[in-house]
C-alpha positions as CSV (number, residue, x, y, z in Angstrom):
1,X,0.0,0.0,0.0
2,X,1.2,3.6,-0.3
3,X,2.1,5.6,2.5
4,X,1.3,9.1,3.0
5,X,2.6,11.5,5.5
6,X,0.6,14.5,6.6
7,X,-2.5,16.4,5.5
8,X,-2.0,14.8,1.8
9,X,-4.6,15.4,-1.0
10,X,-5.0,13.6,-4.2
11,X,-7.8,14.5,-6.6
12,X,-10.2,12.3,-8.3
13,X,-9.1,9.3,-10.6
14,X,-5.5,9.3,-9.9
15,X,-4.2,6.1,-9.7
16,X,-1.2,5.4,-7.0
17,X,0.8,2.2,-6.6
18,X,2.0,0.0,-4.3
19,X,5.7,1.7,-2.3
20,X,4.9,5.0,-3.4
21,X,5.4,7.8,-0.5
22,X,3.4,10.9,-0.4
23,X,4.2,14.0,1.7
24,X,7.8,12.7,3.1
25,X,9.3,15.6,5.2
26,X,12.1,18.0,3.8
27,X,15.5,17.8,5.0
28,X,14.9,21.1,7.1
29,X,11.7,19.4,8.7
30,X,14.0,16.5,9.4
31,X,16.5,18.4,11.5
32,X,13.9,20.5,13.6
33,X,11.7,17.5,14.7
34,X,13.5,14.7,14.0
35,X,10.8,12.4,13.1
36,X,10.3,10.8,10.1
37,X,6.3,10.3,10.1
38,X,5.9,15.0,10.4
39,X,5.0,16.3,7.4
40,X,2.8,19.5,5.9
41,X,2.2,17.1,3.5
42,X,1.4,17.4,-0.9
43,X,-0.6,18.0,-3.1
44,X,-1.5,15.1,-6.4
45,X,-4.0,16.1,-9.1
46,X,-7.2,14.2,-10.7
47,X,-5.6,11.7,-13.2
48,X,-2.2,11.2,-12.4
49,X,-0.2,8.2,-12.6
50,X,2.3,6.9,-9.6
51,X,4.3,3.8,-10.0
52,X,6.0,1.6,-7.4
53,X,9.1,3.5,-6.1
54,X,8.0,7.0,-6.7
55,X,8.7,9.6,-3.9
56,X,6.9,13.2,-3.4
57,X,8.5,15.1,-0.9
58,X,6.1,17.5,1.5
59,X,5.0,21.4,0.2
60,X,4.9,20.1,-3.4
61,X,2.1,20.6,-5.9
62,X,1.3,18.5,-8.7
63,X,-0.9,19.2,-11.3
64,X,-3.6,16.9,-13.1
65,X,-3.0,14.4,-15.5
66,X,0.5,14.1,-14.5
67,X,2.4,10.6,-15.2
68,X,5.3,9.1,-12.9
69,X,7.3,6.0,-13.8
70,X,9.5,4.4,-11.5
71,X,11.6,5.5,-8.8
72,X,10.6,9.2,-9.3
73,X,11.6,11.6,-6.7
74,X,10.2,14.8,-6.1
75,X,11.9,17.0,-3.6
76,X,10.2,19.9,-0.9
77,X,8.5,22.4,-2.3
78,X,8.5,21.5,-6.0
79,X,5.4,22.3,-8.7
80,X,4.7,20.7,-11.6
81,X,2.0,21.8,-14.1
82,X,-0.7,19.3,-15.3
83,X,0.2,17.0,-18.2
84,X,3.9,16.4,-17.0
85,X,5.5,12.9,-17.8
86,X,8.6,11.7,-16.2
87,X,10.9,8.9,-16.8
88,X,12.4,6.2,-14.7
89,X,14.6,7.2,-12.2
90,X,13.9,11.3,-12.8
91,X,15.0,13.4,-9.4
92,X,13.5,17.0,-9.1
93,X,15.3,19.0,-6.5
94,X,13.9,21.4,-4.1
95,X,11.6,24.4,-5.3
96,X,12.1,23.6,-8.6
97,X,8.8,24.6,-10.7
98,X,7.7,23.0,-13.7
99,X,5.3,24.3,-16.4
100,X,2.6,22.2,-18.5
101,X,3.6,19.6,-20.9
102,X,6.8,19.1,-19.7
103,X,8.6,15.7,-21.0
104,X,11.4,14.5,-18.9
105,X,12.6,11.1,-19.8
106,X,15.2,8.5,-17.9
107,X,17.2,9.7,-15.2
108,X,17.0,13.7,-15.4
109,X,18.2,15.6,-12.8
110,X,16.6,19.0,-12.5
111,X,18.3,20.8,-9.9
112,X,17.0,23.4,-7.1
113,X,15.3,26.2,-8.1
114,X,14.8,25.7,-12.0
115,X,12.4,26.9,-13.4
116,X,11.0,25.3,-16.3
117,X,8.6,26.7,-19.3
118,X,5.7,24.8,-21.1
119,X,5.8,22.3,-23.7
120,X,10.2,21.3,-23.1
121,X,11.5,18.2,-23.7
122,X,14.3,16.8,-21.9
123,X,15.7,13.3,-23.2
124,X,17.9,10.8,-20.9
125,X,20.4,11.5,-18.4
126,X,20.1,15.3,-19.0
127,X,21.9,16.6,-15.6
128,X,20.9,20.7,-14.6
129,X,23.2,21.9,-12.0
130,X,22.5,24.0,-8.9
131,X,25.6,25.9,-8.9
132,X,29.2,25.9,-10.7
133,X,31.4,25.7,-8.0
134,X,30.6,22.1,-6.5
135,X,31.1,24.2,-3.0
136,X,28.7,21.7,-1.0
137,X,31.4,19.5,0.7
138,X,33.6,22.4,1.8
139,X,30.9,24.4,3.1
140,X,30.2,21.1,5.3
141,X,33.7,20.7,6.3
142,X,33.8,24.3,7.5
143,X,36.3,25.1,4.6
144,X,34.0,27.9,3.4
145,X,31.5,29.5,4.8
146,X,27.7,30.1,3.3
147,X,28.0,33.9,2.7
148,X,31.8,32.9,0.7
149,X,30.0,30.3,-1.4
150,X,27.0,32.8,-2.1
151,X,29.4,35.5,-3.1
152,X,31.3,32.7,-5.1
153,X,28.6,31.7,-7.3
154,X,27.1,35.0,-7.8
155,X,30.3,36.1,-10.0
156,X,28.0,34.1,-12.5
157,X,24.4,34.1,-11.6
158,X,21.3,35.2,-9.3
159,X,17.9,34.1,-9.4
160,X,16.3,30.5,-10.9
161,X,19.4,28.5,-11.0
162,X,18.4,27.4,-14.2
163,X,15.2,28.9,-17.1
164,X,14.4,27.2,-20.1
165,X,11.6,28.8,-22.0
166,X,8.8,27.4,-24.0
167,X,9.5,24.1,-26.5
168,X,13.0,24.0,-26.1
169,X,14.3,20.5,-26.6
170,X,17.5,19.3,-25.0
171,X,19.1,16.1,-26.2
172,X,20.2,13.1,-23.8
173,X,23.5,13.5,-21.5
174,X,23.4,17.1,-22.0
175,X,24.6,19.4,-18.9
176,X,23.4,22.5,-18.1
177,X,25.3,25.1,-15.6
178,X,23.8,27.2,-13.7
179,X,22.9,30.4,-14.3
180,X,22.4,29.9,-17.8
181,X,19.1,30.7,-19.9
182,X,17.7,28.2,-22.9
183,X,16.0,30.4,-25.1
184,X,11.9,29.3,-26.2
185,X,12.3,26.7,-28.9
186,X,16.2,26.3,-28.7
187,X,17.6,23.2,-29.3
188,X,20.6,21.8,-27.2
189,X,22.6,18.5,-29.2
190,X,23.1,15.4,-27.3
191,X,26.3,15.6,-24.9
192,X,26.3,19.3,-24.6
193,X,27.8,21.1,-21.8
194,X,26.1,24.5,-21.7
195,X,27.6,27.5,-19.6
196,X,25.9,29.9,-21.1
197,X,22.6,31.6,-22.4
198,X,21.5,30.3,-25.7
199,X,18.9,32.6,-27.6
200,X,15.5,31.7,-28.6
201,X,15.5,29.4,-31.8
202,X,18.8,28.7,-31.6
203,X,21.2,25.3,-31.6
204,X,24.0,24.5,-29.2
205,X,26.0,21.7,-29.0
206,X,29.5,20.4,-28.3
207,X,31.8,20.9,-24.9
208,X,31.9,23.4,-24.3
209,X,28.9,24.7,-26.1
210,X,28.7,27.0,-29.5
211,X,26.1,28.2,-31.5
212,X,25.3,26.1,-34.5
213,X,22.4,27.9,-35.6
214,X,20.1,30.8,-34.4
215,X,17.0,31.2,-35.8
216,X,14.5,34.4,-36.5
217,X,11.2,32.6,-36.2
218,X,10.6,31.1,-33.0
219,X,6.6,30.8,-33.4
């Protein structure tokens, strides 16, 4: 049976399978209470799909119609527009908001605080990165402190770590850095590493990324 945690709603028609946890507390929950079964819960749509292995973290919103294969996790705080689809082992990190339409297919990692547009497409083992300084261990250590990394990464970037605008399409094993801004209906190749904005209609590829194209009519 699934379990949920806390005041959980799920509309009318969705369908939920077996080892599937709704409303599991946030890291920050975690360390206050320190009890696993305190939540503020989650929200599921009418008509969505949840398959065995499939975790929604608490303060997330999903919309209707929305389909989850296996071993989906959804972190705190995360929202997700109706018609969404997302592939086997997907992971969507903290706060991270997702418009309608949204195709993300085996083992995406969309990291905190992206925000994503209508209508993308996101093929395998597409990685999006929360920062470009990989500071997380130090700051642990007490190698650096939070306000150093902060002032670190904002050389580079403020705001959604990530945006990608409506229709753009990003091939399988691409990386994106953060910071960065994929234009609507951009196209990024497969195995792209992308550090920085690519304009509307355009196409990126290679490592580091160039322009192959840019395109006038982004209808």
């Amino acid at each position: 049976m699934p379990k949920m945690i806390g005041p959980c709603e799920i509309g009318s028609g969705t369908i939920v399978d077996d080892n599937v946890v709704i409303g599991y507390p946030g890291k920050d929950s975690l360390l206050k209470s320190r009890n696993l079964n305190e939540s503020e819960g989650s929200r599921i749509g009418s008509n969505c799909i949840l398959r065995a292995g499939t975790i929604i973290y608490e303060q997330s919103a999903i919309g209707d119609d929305v389909q989850f294969a296996h071993h989906v996790v959804i972190r705190e705080g995360v929202t997700i527009g109706r018609g969404c689809v997302f592939g086997n082992g997907t992971v969507v990190r903290e706060s991270a908001r997702l418009g309608s339409n949204v195709r993300l297919m085996d083992g995406v990692m969309i990291c905190e605080g992206a925000q994503i547009s209508d209508n993308v497409f996101i093929g395998p083992n597409v990685s999006l990165t929360g920062g470009r300084f990989m500071t997380g261990a130090a700051q642990a250590a007490g190698l650096m402190s939070d306000q150093e990394a902060r002032e670190l990464e904002g050389r580079y970037w403020s705001g959604p770590s990530i945006v990608i605008e409506e229709r753009a399409k990003i091939g399988s094993n691409a990386v994106l850095l953060a910071g960065i801004r994929i234009g609507r209906g951009a196209t990024i190749a497969a195995g792209a590493v992308v550090s920085t904005d690519v304009p509307a209609g355009a196409t990126a590829a290679g490592n580091p990324a160039r322009l192959l194209k840019v395109a006038v009519e982004t209808k």
